[in-house]
C-alpha positions in Angstrom: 14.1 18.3 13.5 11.9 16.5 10.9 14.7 17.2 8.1 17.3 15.2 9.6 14.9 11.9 9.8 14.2 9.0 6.9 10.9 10.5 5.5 10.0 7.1 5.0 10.9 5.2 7.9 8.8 7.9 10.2 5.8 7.1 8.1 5.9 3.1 8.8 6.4 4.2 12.5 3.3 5.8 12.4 1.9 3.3 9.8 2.7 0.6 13.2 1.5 2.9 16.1 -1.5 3.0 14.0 -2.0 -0.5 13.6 -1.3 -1.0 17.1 -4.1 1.1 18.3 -6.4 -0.6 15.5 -5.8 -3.8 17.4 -6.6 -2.4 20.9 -9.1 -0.3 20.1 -11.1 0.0 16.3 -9.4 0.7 12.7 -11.9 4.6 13.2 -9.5 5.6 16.1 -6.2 4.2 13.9 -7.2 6.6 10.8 -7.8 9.9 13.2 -4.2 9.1 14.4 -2.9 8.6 11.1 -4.1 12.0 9.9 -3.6 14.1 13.0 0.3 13.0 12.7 0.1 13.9 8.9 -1.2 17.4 10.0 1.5 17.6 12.6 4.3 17.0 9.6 2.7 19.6 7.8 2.7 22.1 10.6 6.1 21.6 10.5 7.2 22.9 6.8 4.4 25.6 6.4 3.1 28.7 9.2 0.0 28.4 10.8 -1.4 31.3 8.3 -0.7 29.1 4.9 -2.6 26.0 7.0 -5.6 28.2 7.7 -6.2 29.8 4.0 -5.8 25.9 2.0 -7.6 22.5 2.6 -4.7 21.2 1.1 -1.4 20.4 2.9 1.8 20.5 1.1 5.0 19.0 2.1 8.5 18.5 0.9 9.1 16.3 -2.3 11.2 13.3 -0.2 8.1 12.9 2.3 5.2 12.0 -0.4 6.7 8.5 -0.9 5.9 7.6 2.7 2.7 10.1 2.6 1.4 7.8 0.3 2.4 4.7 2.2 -0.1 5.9 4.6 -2.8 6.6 2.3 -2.3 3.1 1.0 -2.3 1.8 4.2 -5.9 3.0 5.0 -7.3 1.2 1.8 -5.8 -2.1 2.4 -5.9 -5.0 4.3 -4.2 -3.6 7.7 -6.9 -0.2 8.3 -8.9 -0.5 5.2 -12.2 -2.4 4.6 -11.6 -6.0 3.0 -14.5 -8.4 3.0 -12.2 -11.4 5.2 -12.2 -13.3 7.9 -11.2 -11.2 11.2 -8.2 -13.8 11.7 -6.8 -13.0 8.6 -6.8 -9.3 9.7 -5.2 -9.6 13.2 -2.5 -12.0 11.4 -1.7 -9.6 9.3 -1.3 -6.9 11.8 0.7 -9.2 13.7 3.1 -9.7 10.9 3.1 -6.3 10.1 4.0 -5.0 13.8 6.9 -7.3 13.7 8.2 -6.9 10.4 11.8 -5.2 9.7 11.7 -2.1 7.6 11.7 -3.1 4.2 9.4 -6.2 4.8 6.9 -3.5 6.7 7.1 -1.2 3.9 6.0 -4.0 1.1 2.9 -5.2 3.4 1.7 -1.6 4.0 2.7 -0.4 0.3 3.0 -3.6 -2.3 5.1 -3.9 -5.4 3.1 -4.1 -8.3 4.5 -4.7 -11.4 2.8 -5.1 -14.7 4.2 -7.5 -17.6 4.4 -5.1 -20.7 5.9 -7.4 -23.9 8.6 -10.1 -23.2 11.5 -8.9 -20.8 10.2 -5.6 -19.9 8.0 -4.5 -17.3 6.8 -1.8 -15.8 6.0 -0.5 -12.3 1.9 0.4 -11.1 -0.1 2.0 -8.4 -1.4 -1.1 -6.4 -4.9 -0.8 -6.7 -7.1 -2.8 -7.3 -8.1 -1.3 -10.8 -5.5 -2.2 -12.2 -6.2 -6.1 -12.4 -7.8 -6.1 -15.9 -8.6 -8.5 -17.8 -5.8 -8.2 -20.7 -3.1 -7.6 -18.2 -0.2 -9.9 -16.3 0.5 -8.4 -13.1 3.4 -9.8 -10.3 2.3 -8.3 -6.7 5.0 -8.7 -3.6 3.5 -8.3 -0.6 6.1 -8.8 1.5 5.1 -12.1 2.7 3.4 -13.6 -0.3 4.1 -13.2 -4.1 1.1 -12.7 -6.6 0.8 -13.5 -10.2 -2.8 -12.3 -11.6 -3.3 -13.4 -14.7 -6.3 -11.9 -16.3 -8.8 -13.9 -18.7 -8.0 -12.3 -22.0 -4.0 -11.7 -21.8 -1.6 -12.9 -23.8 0.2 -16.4 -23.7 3.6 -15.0 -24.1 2.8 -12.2 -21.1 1.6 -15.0 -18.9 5.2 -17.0 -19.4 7.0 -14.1 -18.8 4.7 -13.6 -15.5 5.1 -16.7 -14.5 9.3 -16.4 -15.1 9.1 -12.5 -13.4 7.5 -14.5 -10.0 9.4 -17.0 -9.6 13.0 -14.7 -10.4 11.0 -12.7 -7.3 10.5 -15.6 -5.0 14.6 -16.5 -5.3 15.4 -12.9 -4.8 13.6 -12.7 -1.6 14.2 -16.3 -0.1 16.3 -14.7 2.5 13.1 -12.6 4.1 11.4 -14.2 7.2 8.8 -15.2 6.6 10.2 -16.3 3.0 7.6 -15.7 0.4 5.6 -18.3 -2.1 4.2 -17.8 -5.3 0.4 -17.6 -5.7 -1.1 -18.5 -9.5 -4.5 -15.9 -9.5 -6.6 -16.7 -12.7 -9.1 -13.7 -13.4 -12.4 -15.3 -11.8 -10.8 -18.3 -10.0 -11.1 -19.0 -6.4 -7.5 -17.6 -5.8 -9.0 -14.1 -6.9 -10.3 -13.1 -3.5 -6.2 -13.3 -2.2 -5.1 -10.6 -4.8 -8.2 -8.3 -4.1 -7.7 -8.4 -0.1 -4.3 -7.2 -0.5 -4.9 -4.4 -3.3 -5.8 -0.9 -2.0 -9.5 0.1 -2.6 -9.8 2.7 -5.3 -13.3 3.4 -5.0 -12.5 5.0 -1.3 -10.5 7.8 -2.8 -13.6 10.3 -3.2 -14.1 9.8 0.4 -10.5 11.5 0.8 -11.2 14.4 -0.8 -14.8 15.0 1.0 -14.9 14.2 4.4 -12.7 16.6 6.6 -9.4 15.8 7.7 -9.5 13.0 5.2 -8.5 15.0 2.7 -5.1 15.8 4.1 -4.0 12.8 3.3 -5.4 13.0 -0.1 -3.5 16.0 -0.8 -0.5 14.6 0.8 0.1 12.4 -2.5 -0.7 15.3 -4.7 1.1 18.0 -3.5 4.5 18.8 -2.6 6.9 22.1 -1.8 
């Protein structure tokens, strides 16, 4: 049954029923459903026997892309834990539960892009590593566009940021609601916007520790 459904759009259905229950209940019950339904998909491509001998899960190449979307989605702002006000949370979940497929997909996974030399880019993980200080990097997060400039990058990468963000902001004047551009200096007040929305790196060697935790890690790592 699972081959004949969007990989993708299952995963932000279960990225949402998630998110509901982090509302009614706590974000600790929202992660156990998240990984009990990624151990359901699994159970579905592979016998029980090939479960029981690996702590790794493997699953068909067209799932990892939402796989991931999930592990994303337990770093960041939605399920994850960001040092901000609890309104911001609940007004993010709120958006989120109500957002059309592509919208929902950009606030549980942004679109980070990182300005390379002038009129070329190139695509990166969102995390919150990447924000260095000699980079330019554009972040759409469905409802809000970043610009992080860092302290030590280049002029010319900056103007091409700055071109790159606001090309972004035309293309998606159309979404509701219709994203704005947000100037981030590296070590300016605006900082603390950028960082709530980037997934936590430093939470990945819990994944591949604690339990059923890690069949989520191994969801982004592995695939049939």
């Amino acid at each position: 049954m699972l081959s004949k459904l969007n990989p993708f759009a299952c995963c932000l259905a279960i990225a949402k029923l998630a998110t509901a229950k982090a509302n009614e209940k706590d974000p600790a019950s929202a992660k156990q459903y998240v990984n009990a339904c990624v151990r359901s998909i699994a159970q579905q491509f592979a016998p029980p026997a090939r479960l029981s001998l690996s702590r790794y899960l493997q699953y068909p190449r067209r799932w990892v892309p939402g796989l991931y979307s999930l592990y994303l989605l337990l770093r960041g702002p939605l399920l994850g834990v960001v040092l901000q006000h609890s309104d911001d949370v609940h007004c993010a979940r709120a958006l989120f539960l109500h957002a059309s497929l592509h919208l929902a997909s950009l606030l549980a996974q942004p679109y980070m892009v990182m300005m390379v030399h002038p009129n070329s880019y190139a695509p990166i993980p969102p995390l919150d590593t990447e924000l260095v200080p000699d980079r330019v990097v554009c972040v759409d997060v469905g409802d809000e566009i970043f610009l992080w400039i860092g302290g030590t990058a280049a002029s010319s990468l900056a103007e091409q940021g700055r071109a790159f963000a606001a090309a972004a902001a035309s293309t998606a004047a159309s979404r509701v609601p219709v994203p704005h551009v947000t100037i981030v200096h590296e070590g300016g007040s605006a900082e603390r916007g950028i960082l709530a929305v980037s997934s936590r790196s430093w939470q990945i060697s819990m994944f591949s520790t604690q339990g059923r935790s890690a069949d989520l890690f191994a969801a982004c790592h592995s695939c049939a």
